[in-house]
C-alpha positions, 0 to 999 in steps of 0.5 A, a space after each residue: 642403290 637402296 640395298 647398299 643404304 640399306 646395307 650402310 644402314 643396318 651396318 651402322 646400326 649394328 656398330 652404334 648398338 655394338 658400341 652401346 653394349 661395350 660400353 655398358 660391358 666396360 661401365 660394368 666392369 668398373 666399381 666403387 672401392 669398398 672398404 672392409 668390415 670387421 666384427 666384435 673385439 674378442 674378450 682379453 686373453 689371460 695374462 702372459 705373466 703373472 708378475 714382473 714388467 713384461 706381462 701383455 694380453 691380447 684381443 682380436 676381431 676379425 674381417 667379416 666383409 673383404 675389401 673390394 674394388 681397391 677397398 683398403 681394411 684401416 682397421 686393427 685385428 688384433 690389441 695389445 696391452 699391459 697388464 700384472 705389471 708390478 705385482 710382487 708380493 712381500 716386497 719383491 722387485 719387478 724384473 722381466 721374468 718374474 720378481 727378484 724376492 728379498 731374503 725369506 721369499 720365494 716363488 715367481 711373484 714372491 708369494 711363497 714364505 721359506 721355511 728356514 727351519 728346514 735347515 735347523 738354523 736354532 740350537 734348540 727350537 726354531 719357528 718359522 715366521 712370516 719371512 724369517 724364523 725365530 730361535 728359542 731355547 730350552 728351559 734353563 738356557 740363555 738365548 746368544 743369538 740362535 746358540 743357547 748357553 746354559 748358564 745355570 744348573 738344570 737338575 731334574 728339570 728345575 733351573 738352579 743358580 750356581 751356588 744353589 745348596 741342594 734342599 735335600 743334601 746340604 753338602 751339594 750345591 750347584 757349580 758349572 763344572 757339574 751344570 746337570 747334576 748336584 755336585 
């Protein structure tokens, strides 16, 4: 009988430190949710357009500790927000692509002036202005919007009043017929 109380003995023994040990196996097992940890907002990246409504740029940090034991990550990674909204130069309009310019701009951003003269828009002399052109005559001639008219006689580079008398043949005179030469 004393080897079989023995024997019930150690075998309660046995399943009370097997128990102990399952528990602390099972205590171990579970842990404390931990949230993540996230690092320094980057700087903002550049603009994604240089004009118009839809401009954005971004900024990201990313996780430097995970989330464990059912930890949740709340936070953002990545912002967004506005910018060169607007932005049209010379009185251009905001659109989703860009700017719409008013005549005597162009470009992106209505930052670039047209050259008009390019497509000789002046009879005689044109000159390119900020947004526009101006249109000039030659000497002698009146300005009739960008026409010119000569309404004078232009002899020898000298401007002459119809009726003028030639100062050195009395028998010409300057007429509209002849507006070049004495007549």
């Amino acid at each position: 009988m004393k080897i079989s109380i023995l024997t019930i003995c150690f075998l309660l023994l046995c399943i009370e430190i097997n128990s102990t040990f399952s528990w602390r196996r099972r205590r171990r097992r579970r842990c404390n949710p931990v949230n993540c940890r996230v690092g320094s907002w980057s700087v903002w990246s550049s603009c994604s357009h240089p004009c118009g409504t839809n401009g954005t740029q971004n900024r990201t940090r990313q996780k430097t500790f995970s989330a464990q034991c059912g930890g949740q990550c709340p936070y953002h990674l990545v912002v967004t927000r506005s910018c060169n909204r607007g932005n049209c130069h010379n009185g251009g309009t905001p659109n989703s692509g860009g700017c719409s310019c008013r005549l005597g701009y162009e470009g992106t951003c209505c930052e670039k002036d047209v050259d008009e003269c390019i497509n000789n828009p002046c009879q005689h002399n044109c000159t390119n202005t900020n947004g526009s052109y101006t249109c000039k005559c030659n000497s002698c001639y009146t300005k009739l919007g960008p026409q010119c008219d000569l309404r004078q006689c232009k002899i020898n580079n000298h401007c002459h009043a119809y009726g003028t008398v030639n100062p050195s043949n009395h028998c010409q005179d300057c007429n509209d017929s002849h507006k070049f030469a004495w007549t």
